[in-house]
C-alpha positions as MATLAB code, in Angstrom:
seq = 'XXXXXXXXXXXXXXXXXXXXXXXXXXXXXXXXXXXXXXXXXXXXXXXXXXXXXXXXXXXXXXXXXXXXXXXXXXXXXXXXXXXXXXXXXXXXXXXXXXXXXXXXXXXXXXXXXXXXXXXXXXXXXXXXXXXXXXXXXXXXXXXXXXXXXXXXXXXXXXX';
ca = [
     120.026  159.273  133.791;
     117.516  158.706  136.682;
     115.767  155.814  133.596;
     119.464  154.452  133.378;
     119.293  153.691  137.087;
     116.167  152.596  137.667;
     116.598  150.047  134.338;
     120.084  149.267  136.100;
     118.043  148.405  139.656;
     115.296  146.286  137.919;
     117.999  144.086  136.279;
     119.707  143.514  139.620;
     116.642  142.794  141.087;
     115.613  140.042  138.219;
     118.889  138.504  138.097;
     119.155  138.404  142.062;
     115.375  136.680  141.811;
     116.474  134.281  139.692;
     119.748  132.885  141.528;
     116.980  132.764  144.056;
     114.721  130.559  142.224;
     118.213  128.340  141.589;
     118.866  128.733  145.223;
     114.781  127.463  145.868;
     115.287  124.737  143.267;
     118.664  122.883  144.698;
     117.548  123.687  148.536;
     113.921  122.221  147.845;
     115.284  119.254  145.761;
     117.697  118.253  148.896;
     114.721  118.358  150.903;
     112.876  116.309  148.418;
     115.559  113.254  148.451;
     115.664  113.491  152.104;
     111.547  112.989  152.425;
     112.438  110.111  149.835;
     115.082  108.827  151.620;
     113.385  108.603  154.545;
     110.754  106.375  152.435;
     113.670  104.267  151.110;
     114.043  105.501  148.188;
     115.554  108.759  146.773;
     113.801  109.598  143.856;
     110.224  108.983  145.289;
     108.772  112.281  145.408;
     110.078  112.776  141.676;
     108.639  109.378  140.602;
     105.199  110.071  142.073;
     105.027  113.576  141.472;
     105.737  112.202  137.745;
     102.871  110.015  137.919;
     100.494  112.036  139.406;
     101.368  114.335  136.172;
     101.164  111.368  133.650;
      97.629  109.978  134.817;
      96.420  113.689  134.532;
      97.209  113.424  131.047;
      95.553  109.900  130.477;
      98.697  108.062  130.378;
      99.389  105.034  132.087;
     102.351  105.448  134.758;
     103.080  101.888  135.019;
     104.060  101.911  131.089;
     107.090  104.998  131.235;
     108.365  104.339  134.924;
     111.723  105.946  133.834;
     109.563  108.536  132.018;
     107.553  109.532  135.048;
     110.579  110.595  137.626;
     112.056  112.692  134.993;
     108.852  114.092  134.795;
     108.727  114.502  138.537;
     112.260  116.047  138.388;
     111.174  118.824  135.246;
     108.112  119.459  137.084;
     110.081  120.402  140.475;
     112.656  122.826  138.324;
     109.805  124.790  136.718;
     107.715  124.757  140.164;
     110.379  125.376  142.908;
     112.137  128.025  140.458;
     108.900  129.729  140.009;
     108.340  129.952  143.484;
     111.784  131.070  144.167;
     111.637  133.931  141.472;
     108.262  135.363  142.890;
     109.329  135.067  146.362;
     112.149  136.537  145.949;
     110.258  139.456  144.019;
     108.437  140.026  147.602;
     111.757  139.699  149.470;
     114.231  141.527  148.085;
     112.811  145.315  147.961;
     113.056  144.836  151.238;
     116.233  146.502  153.360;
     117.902  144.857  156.763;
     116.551  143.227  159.128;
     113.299  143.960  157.795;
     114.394  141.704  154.101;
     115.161  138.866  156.343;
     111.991  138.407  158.594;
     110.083  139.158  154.676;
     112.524  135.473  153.958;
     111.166  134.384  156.890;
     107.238  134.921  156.920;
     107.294  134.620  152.812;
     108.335  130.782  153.468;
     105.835  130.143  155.740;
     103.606  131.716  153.719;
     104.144  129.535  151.546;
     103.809  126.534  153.541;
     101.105  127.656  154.603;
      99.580  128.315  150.650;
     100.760  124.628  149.842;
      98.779  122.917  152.957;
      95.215  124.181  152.542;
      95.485  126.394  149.354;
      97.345  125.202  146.545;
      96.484  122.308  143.985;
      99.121  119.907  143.688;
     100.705  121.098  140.633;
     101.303  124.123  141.583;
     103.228  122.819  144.943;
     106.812  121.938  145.360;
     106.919  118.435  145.513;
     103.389  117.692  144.108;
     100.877  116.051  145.805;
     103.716  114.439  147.786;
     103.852  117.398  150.250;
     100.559  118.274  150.639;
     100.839  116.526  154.231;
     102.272  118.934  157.324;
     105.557  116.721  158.023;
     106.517  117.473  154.377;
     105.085  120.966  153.763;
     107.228  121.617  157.116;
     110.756  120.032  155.209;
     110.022  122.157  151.913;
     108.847  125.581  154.065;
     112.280  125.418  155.717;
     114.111  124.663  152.522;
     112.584  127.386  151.124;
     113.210  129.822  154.001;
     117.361  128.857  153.756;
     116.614  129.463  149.546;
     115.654  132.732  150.342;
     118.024  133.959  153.562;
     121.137  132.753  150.912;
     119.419  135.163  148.275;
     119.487  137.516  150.463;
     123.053  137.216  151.113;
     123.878  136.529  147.549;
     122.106  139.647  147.055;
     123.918  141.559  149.055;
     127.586  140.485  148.026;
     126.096  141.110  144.274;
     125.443  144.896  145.684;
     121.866  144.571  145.248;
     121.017  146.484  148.722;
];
């Protein structure tokens, strides 16, 4: 019985990590158009990000423009849900007031990871964020990604 429960907790936890790595992914991508936005264009950090990608490979970006934002976009799903998912992993166990300041201080440690730590492929946003103004936009998107897991969590009746 005790197995039962335990299994029962686990998949809670995984499927309350996971709307978190959504949560991560849609909060982080808002943030993303907004940096872009700012720059004039929405897409930007998607269409770089894609060509950053592209010339690793050995392919010129210039030849696939369409090819390299799409790209930039499938790179940010895989990248800001993984971050969301492992995160969340550090968050949720977590109880009160205690699982929120763990939202808290696991964005920022994040941040803090993607400024002097992480390569860019492993960052949200690429190379594109590697710069404090937009490590400070995707931190915060990534701290209100984690506070609404918590709450999803929560009303889910993982506690």
């Amino acid at each position: 019985m005790a197995h039962a429960t335990a299994h029962g907790r686990f998949s809670q936890l995984l499927d309350a990590a996971l709307a978190a790595g959504t949560l991560t992914a849609i909060a982080t991508g808002g943030a993303l158009l907004g940096l872009g936005w700012r720059e004039g264009e929405a897409g930007r950090v998607f269409r770089l990000a894609g060509r950053g990608l592209l010339e690793r490979l050995g392919v010129a970006s210039s030849a696939a423009p369409l090819t390299s934002v799409a790209l930039g976009y499938l790179h940010h799903l895989l990248v800001a849900t993984g971050w969301g998912i492992l995160l969340a992993l550090l968050v949720l166990p977590w109880r009160g007031v205690t699982r929120i300041l763990a939202a808290v201080l696991a964005a920022a440690a994040y941040a803090a990871l993607a400024l002097w730590v992480l390569p860019s492929t492993l960052r949200i946003g690429y190379a594109v964020t590697g710069t404090f103004p937009g490590v400070v936009a995707i931190g915060a998107a990534v701290a209100v990604a984690l506070l609404g897991c918590v709450w999803v969590a929560i009303g889910e009746g993982y506690e």
